[in-house]
KOLPAVEX-926888 format. One record per residue (C-alpha): x, y, z. Coordinates in steps of 0.1 Angstrom, whole numbers, plus 5000, padded with zeros to 4 digits. Example, Ala and Ser with C-alpha at 12.3 -4.5 7.8 and 13.67 -1.06 7.14 Angstrom:
BEGIN
<rec u="5123" v="4955" w="5078"/>
<rec u="5137" v="4989" w="5071"/>
! end
This chain:
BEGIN
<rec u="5000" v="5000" w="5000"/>
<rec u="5010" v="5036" w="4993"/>
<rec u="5008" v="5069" w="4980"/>
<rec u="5003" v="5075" w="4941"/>
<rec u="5031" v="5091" w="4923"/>
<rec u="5030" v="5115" w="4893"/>
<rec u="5039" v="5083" w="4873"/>
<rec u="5014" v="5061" w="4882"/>
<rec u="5035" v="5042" w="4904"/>
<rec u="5037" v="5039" w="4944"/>
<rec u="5054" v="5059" w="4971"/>
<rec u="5062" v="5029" w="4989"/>
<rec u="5072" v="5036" w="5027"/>
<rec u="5100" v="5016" w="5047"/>
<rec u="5079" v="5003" w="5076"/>
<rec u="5088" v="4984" w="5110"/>
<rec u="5071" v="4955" w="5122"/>
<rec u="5057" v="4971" w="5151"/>
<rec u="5054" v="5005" w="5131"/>
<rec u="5034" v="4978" w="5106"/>
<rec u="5009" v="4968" w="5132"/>
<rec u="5001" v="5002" w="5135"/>
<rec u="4995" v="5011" w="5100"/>
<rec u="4974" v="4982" w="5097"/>
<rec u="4954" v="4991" w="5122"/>
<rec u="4951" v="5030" w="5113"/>
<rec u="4935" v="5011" w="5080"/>
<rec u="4911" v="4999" w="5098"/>
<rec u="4900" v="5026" w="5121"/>
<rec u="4896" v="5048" w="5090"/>
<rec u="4867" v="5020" w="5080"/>
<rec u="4853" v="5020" w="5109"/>
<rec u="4845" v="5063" w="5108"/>
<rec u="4813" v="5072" w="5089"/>
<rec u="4811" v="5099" w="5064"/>
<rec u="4807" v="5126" w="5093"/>
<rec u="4839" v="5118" w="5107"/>
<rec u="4857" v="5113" w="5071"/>
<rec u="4848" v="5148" w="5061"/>
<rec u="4861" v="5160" w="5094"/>
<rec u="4894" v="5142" w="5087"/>
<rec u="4894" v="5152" w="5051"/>
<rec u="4890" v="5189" w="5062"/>
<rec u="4913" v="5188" w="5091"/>
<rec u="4941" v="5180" w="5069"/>
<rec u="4934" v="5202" w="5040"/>
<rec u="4936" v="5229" w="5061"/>
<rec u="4967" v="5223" w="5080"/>
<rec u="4993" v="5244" w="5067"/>
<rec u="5019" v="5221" w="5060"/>
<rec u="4998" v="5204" w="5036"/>
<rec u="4988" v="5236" w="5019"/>
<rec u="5027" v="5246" w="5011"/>
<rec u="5027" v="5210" w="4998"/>
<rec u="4999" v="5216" w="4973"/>
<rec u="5019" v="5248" w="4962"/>
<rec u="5007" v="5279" w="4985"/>
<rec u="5029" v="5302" w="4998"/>
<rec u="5056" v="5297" w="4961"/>
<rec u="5064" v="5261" w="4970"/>
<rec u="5072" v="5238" w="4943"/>
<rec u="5037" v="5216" w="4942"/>
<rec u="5044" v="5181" w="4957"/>
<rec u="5008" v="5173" w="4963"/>
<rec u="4983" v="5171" w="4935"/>
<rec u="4951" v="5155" w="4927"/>
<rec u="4942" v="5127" w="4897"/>
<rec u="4904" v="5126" w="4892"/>
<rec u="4888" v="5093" w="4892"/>
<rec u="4878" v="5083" w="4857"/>
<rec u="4840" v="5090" w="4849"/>
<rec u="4838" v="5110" w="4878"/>
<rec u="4829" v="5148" w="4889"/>
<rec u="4815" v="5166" w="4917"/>
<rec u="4776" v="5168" w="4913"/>
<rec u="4775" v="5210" w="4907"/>
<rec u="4739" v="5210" w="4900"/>
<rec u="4730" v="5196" w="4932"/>
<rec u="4738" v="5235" w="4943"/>
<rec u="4707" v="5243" w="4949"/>
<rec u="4686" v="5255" w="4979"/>
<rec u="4661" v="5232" w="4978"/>
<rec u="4686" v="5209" w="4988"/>
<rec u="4707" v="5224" w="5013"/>
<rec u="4688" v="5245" w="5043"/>
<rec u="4701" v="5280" w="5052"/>
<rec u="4731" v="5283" w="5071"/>
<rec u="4746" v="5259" w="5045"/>
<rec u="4768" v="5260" w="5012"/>
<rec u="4734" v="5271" w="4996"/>
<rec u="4741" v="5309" w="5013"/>
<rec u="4780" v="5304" w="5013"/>
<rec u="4791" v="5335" w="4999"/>
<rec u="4787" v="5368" w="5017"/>
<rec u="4793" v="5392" w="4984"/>
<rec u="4772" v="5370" w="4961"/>
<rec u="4739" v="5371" w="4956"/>
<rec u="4715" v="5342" w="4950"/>
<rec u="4708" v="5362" w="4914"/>
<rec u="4744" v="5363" w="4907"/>
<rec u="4751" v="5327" w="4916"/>
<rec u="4723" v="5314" w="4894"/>
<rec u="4739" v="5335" w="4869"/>
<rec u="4774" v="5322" w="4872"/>
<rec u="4762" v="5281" w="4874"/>
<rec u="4742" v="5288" w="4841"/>
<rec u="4775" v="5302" w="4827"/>
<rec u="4796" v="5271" w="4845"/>
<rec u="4765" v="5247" w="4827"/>
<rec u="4770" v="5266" w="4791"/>
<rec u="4804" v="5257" w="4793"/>
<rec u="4800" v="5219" w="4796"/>
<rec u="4811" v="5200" w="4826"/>
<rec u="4840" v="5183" w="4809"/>
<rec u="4852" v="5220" w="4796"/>
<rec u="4851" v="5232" w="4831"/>
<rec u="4865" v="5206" w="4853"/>
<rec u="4896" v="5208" w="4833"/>
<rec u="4897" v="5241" w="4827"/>
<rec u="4889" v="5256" w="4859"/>
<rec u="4902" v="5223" w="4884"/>
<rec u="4921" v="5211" w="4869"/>
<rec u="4960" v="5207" w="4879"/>
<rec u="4973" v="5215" w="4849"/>
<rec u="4985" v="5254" w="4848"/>
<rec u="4965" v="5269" w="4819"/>
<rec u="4967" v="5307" w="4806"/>
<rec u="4933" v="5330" w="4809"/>
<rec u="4935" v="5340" w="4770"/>
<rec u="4932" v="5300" w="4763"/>
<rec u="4906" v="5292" w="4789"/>
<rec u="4883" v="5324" w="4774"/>
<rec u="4884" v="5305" w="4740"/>
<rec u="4882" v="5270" w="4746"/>
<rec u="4850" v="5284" w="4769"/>
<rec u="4835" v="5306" w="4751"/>
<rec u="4833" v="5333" w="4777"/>
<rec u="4843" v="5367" w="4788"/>
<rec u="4868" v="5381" w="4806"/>
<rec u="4838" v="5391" w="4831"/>
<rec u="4825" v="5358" w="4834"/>
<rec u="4859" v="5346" w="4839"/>
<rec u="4863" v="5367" w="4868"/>
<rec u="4833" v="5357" w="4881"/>
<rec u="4831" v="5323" w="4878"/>
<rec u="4869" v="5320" w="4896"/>
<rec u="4857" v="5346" w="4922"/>
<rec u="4829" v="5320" w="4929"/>
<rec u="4852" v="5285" w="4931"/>
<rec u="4874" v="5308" w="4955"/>
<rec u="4842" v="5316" w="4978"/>
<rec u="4829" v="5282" w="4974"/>
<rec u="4863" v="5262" w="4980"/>
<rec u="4864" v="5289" w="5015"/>
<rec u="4830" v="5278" w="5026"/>
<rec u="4833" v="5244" w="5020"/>
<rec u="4862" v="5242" w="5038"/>
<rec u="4848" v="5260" w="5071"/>
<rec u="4811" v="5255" w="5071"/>
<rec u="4802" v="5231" w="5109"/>
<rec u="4794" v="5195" w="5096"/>
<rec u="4768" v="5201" w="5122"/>
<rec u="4752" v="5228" w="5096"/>
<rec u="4752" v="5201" w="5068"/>
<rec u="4721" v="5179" w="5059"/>
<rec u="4726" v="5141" w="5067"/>
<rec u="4718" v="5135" w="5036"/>
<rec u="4752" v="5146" w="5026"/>
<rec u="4770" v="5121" w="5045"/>
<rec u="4747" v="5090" w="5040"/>
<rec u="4742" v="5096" w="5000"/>
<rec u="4777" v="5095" w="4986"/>
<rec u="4770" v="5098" w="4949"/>
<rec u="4745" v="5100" w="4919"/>
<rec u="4747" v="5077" w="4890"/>
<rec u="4740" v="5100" w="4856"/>
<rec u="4741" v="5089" w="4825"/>
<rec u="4756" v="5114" w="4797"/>
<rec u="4765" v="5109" w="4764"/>
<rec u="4759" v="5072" w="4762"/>
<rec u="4782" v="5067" w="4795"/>
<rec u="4776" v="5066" w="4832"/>
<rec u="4792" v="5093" w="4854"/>
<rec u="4793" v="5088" w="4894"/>
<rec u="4791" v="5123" w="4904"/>
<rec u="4805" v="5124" w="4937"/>
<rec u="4781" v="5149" w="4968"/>
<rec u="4817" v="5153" w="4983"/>
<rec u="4839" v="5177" w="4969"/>
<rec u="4865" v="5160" w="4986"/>
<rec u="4857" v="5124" w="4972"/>
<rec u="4851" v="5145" w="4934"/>
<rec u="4890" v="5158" w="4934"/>
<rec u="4899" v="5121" w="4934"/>
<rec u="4935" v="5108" w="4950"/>
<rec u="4962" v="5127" w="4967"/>
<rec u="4990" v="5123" w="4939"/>
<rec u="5026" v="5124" w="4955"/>
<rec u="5055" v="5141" w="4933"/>
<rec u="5083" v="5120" w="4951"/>
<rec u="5112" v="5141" w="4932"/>
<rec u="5100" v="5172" w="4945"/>
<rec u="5089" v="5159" w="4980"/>
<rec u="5130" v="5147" w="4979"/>
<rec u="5141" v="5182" w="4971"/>
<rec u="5116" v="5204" w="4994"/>
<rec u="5133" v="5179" w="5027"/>
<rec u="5167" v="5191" w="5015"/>
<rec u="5155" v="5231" w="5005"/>
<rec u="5160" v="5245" w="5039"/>
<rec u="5125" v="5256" w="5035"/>
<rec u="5107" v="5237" w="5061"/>
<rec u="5112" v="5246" w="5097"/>
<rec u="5118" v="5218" w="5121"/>
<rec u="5084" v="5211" w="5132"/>
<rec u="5074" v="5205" w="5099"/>
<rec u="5103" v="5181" w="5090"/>
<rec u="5090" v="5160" w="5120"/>
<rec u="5059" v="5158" w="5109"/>
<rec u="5060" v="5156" w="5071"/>
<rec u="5062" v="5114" w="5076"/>
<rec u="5031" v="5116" w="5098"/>
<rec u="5014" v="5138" w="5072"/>
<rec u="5017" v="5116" w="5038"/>
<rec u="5012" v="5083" w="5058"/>
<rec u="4976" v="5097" w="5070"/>
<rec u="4972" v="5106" w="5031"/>
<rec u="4975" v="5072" w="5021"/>
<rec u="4953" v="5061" w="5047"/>
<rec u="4925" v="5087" w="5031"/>
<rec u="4940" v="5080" w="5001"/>
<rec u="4928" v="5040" w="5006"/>
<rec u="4892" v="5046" w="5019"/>
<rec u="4887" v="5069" w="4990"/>
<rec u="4900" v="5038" w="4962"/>
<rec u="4880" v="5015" w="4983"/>
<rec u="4847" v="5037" w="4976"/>
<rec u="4856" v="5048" w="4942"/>
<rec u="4861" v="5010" w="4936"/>
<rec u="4830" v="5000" w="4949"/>
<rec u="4811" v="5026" w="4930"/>
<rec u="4823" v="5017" w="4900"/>
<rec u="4821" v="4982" w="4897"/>
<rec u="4784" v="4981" w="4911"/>
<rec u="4775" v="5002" w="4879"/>
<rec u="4798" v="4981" w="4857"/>
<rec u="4782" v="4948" w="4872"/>
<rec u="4745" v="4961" w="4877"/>
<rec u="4747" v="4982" w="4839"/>
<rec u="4711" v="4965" w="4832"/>
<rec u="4694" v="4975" w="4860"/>
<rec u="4711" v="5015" w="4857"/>
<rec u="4699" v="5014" w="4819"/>
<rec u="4667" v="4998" w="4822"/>
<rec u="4656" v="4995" w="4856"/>
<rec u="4658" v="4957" w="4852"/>
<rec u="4661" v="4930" w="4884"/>
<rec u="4693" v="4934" w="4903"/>
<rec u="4712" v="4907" w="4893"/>
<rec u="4728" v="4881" w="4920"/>
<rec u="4757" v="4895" w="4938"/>
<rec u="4778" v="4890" w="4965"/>
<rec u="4798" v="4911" w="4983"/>
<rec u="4829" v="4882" w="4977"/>
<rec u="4825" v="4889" w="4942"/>
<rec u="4825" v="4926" w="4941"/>
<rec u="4857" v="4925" w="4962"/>
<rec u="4874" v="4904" w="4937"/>
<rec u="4863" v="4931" w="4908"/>
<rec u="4875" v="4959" w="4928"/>
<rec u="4907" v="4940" w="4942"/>
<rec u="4899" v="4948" w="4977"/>
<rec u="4889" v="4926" w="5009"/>
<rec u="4852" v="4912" w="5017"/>
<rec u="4854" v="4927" w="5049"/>
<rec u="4864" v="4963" w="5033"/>
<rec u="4834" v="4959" w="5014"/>
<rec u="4807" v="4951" w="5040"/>
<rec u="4821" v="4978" w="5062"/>
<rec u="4823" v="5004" w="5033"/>
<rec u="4784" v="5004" w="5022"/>
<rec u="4774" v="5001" w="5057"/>
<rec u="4746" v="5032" w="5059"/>
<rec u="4757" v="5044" w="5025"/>
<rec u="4733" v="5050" w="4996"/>
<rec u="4733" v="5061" w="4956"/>
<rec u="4707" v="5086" w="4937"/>
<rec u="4700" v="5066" w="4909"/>
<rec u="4694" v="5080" w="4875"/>
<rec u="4657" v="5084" w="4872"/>
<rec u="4660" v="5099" w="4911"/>
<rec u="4654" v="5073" w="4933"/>
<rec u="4678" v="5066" w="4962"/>
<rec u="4694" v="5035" w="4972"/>
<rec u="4711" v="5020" w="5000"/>
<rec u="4743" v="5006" w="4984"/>
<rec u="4736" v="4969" w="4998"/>
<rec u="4708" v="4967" w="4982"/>
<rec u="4728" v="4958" w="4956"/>
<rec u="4738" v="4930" w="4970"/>
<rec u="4714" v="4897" w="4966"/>
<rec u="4720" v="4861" w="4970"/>
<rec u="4715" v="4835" w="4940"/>
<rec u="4683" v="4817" w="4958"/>
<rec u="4664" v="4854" w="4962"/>
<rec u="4671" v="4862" w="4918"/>
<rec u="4656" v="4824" w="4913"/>
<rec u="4624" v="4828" w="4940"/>
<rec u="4619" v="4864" w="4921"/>
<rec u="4616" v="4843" w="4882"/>
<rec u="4598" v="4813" w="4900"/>
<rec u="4570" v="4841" w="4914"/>
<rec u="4572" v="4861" w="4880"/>
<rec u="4570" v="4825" w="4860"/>
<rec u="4539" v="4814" w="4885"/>
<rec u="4505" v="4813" w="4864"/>
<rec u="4479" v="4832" w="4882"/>
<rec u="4451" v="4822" w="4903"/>
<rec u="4423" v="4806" w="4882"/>
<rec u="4444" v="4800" w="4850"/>
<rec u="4451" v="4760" w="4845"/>
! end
């Protein structure tokens, strides 16, 4: 287990026996929190300030990034205040009006979500003059719609958990289906940037800079073996996700009978342990595509229940010979 690198590959760490045993179990606790406690986690480390000069504040050479899960985004148009209560990301930004931020998400859904994730979160360091006409937009509506990422990025970064609807933390995606392909738009901003991505050249050369203080040296270990821990529970869910839609594609196309599945199987798909599994869809749910929500093991059905539900369906009906 490790931390991704900028080449696909693994920051592997050199681990103790007895440092082992501990790692192991810091795996497990991390399955044991629910999404409440994750987002506190998530949150508590993004905002600690080593970890923002490792993403490239304050002039540091970026070590930290972020690789999006394939068919993945952050479900934007569930921005809405009909589905958050005031007090919540639905009012976030003092300074914008509920006018103005209607205005700038119709400009953000002109542009195409594809268009926009890479051009406006993406990592990849892209001039204004090419972003205006690859978009489509103004200068203005530049302005505006990176004025509003900065005040929604701030919000969701400080808003209580408390403040948040449960919903938020038991629903942890919607299945859409666009252009022929499903996309598992992520409710967590967090879970929608994808995996911490670890430049190990550049973490090398900041240790040896001079430019961390002491404190910071200490604790730079501590920092990227909790991101690998994160870094695990968010493959685990990704995983999950994903092969439920690749397994159960006729029942997300045509609402057909969940076919049997076990949650031995699915690990197998995803590469990841039964017991990861059952623990990682405990309380969790999807939003399907035509609305409905779903508890994710629901998903799961023994062989005997799929045969009793043809025998029933194949049973003549009372009075017919």
């Amino acid at each position: 287990m490790g931390i991704e690198k900028g080449n696909g590959k693994l920051v592997n760490f050199r681990i103790e026996p007895s440092v082992k045993i501990r790692h192991n179990l810091a795996f497990f606790h991390i399955l044991q929190k629910d999404e409440k406690n994750i987002f506190e986690l998530l949150r508590k480390v993004e905002k600690d300030p080593l970890f923002r000069k490792l993403c490239g504040h304050s002039g540091f050479a970026r070590v930290i990034s972020f690789k999006k899960n394939s068919n993945s985004a952050f479900a934007w148009q569930g921005l809405s205040d009909e589905n958050f209560p005031q007090g919540s990301i639905a009012s976030f930004c003092g300074g914008i009006s509920l006018e103005s931020r209607e205005r700038i998400l119709k400009i953000i859904r002109s542009v195409g979500q594809a268009k926009f994730e890479k051009y406006f979160l993406g990592e990849v360091s892209i001039s204004k003059e090419k972003v205006l006409k690859e978009c489509g937009i103004s200068s203005n509506e530049y302005r505006d719609i990176m004025a509003f990422l900065a005040a929604f990025f701030n919000a969701y970064e400080n808003i209580p958990s408390s403040r948040l609807p449960t919903d938020c933390f038991k629903c942890v995606a919607r299945v859409a289906r666009e252009r022929g392909r499903f996309v598992i738009e992520y409710l967590s901003l967090y879970y929608a940037r994808g995996l911490y991505v670890i430049n190990e050249k550049r973490l090398s050369e900041v240790k040896t800079s001079g430019l961390l203080s002491e404190d910071e040296l200490n604790r730079i270990d501590s920092l990227l073996r909790q991101i690998e821990v994160i870094n695990w529970r968010k493959k685990c869910i990704y995983k999950i996700i994903e092969n439920l839609v690749k397994i159960q594609k006729p029942f997300f196309e045509r609402r057909k009978t969940i076919i049997p599945l076990s949650q031995r199987r699915l690990a197998v798909e995803a590469g990841i342990s039964p017991s990861s599994v059952s623990r990682i869809i405990r309380n969790k749910s999807l939003l399907l595509p035509w609305g409905e929500e779903m508890p994710l093991a629901a998903f799961f059905r023994k062989q005997k229940y799929y045969i009793i539900n043809i025998i029933k369906h194949l049973r003549p009906h009372p009075g017919k010979k």
